[in-house]
C-alpha positions, 0 to 999 in steps of 0.5 A, a space after each residue: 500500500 502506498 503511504 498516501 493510501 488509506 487502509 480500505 473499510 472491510 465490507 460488512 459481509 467480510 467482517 460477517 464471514 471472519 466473526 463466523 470463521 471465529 466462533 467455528 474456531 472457539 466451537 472446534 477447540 471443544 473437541 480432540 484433534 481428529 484423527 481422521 485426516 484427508 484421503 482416509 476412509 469415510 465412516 460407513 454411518 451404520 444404519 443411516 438415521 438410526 441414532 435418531 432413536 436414542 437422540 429422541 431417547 436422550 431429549 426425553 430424558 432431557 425433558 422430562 428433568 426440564 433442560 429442554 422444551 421438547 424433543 426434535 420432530 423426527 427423533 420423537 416420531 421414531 421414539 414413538 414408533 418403538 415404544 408403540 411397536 415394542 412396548 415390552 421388548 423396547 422396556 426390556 432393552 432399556 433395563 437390561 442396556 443402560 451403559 451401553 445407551 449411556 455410552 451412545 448417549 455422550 457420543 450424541 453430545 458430541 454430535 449436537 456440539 458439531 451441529 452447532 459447527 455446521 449451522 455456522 458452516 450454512 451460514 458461511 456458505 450463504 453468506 459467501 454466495 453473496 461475496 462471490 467466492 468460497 474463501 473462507 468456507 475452505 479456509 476455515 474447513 480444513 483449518 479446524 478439519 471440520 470433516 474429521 470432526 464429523 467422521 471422528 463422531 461417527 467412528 465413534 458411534 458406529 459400533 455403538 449403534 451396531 452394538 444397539 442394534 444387536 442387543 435390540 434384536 435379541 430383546 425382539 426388536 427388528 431395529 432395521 425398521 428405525 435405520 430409515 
């Protein structure tokens, strides 16, 4: 910059995109660094939406000691869905799986911290639409490896879920019809 030259005004998007780029860094130091790195396998997600069975499990737990006011639409539904197909069977696999659901459980905590991650992740990407460039989304995304965050919280959980899903089977419960 030549002395004779002011410094020019950042555009009220850009300070927009740094403040964001900002809270995803605060928000990432909440987590290990991830030991996924780029070029390794992607985890398999085991049973798709599976974990949306004991996301509505763990929010109705929350609820009922009033840390939230309700529980996520498709969470509940799919909650509802087994305790009316499997009363007993579902009662049973509860009782006799605890740790396990309790294991499941802090690993969905991780999961709702990374979303708070990829709101700001969406906001990011509207946001530089509008600038006309991706600067900051890549940036910022390989900075805090916001995929390895991601595919770390789900190598977690998968052999959670698959454990689930076995000691559901064994309980009489078909947990195939909850991975949709």
């Amino acid at each position: 910059m030549k002395p004779d030259q002011a410094p020019q005004p950042k555009d009220p998007e850009t300070i927009e995109a740094e403040r964001i780029c900002q809270e995803m860094r605060e928000i990432a130091k909440h987590f290990p660094e991830p030991k996924w790195k780029k070029g390794d396998e992607k985890p398999r997600f085991f049973g798709n939406n599976f974990s949306l069975l004991f996301l509505g499990l763990k929010q109705k737990k929350q609820k009922s000691r009033g840390e939230i006011t309700g529980i996520s639409g498709s969470a509940e539904s799919r909650l509802k869905d087994i305790e009316h197909l499997y009363g007993e069977q579902w009662k049973k696999f509860l009782e006799d799986n605890d740790g396990l659901i309790s294991e499941i459980e802090e690993v969905l905590e991780q999961e709702e911290k990374y979303s708070e991650l990829a709101i700001r992740h969406v906001q990011l990407l509207k946001l530089e639409r509008s600038l006309g460039n991706i600067e900051f989304v890549d940036r910022i995304s390989e900075e805090i490896n916001l995929r390895g965050i991601a595919f770390d919280i789900a190598n977690k959980l998968d052999p959670l879920l698959e454990r689930a899903s076995e000691a559901m089977k064994r309980c009489g419960i078909n947990p195939e019809k909850f991975y949709r």
